[in-house]
N, C-alpha and C positions, 0 to 999 in steps of 0.2 A: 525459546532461547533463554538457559537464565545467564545473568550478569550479579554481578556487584554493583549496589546502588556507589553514586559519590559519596562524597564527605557527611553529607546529612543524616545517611543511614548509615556509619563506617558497621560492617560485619555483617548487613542484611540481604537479603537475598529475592532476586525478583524473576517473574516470568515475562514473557514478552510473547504476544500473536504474532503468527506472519502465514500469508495464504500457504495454504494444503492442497498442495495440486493433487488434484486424479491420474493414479497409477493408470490408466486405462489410457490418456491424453499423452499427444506428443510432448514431453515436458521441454525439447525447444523452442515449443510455440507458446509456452506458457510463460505470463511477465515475472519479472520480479517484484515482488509485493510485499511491504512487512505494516505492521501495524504495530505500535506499541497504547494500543485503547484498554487494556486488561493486562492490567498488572498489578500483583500484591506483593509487598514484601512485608517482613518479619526481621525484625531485631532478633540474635541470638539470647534469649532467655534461657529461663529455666522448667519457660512454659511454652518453648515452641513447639515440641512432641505433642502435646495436648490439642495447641491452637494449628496447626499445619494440616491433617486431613480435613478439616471444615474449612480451612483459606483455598485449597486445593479443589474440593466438589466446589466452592462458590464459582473460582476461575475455570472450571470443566463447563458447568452449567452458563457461564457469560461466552465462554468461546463456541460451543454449541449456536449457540442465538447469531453471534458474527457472523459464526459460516454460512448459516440463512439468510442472513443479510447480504452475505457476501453474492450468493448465488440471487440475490432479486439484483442487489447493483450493476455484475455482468451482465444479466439480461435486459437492465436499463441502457447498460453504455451501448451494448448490440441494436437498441431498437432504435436509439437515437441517431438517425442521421446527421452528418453536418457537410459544411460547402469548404471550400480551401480558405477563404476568408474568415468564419466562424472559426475553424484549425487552428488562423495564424491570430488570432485576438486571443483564443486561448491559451495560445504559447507566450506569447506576452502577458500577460496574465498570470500565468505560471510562474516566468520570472518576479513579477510583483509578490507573488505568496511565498517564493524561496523554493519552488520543486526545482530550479535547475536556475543557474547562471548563465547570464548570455553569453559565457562561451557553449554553454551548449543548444544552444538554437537552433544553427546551423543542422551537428547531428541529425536533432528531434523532426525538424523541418525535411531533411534527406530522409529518413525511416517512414513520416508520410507520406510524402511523394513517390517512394522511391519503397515499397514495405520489400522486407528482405523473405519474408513469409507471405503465399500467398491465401494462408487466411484472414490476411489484412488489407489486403485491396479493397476491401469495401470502406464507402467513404462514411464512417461514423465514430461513435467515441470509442469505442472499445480500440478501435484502429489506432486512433488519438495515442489513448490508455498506450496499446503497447508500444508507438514510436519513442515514446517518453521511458519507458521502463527498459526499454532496449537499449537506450540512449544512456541510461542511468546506471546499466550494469556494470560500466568502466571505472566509474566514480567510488568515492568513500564510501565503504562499506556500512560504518557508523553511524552516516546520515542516510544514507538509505531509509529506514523508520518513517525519520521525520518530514522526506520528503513525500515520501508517497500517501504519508497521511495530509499532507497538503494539498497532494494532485486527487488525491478522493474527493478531499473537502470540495477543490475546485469544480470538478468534473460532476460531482454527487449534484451540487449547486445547479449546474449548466442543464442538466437533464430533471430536474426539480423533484429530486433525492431527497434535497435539503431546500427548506423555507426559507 
């Protein structure tokens, strides 16, 4: 996705990650997911023509590495089982980090219980993962980003992704 940085970079221009679903996969079973972890921008110089294919392979070559990452994190969230209580601490929990406001609980809470897809009746995180991103597709498109880099963080943590 590129954007316009704010005021700090007025005229720069940036990229932004967000998962790459497989054309082969039902993509309404697949969450919504963005990342803003890899991103470069550039001030309009006189030497952006020069510096832009080397900013461009850097951010090729870091997003290559995500997606592998990405596909070990899915098969973390898959392996990790959890209980309706481990579920609902981590839903609170979530509201603590900012993935979703306690109006959306509720939702989040009805999509595990309740998964509208039944690739998700199993009780684990990835299940977790999409009640939350399902929940999340109605909301600000804007913060989308910022929350699901949240609920990774969160979720990455619970399954010990992250130290």
């Amino acid at each position: 996705m590129f954007d316009r940085e704010p005021n700090a970079l007025k005229g720069a221009r940036s990229v932004r990650r967000g998962e790459q679903p497989d054309p082969s996969q039902d993509l309404a079973l697949l969450p919504y997911s963005f990342s803003g972890e890899i991103k470069f921008a550039r001030k309009h110089t006189r030497f952006i023509v020069r510096d832009l294919p080397q900013l461009v392979s850097r951010s090729i070559g870091l997003l290559l590495a995500k997606w592998h990452d990405q596909d070990k994190r899915i098969a973390a969230y898959k392996e990790a089982e959890i209980t309706d209580i481990e579920a609902h601490d981590l839903v609170i929990r979530a509201t603590d980090v900012g993935v979703c406001s306690n109006r959306l609980i509720p939702p989040v809470l009805h999509e595990w219980r309740e998964p509208r897809h039944d690739a998700f009746e199993t009780r684990n995180v990835w299940s977790l993962f999409n009640a939350f991103t399902e929940s999340l597709k109605d909301g600000n498109l804007a913060e989308l980003p910022k929350r699901t880099e949240a609920l990774h963080g969160l979720l990455d943590t619970h399954v010990g992704l992250l130290s």
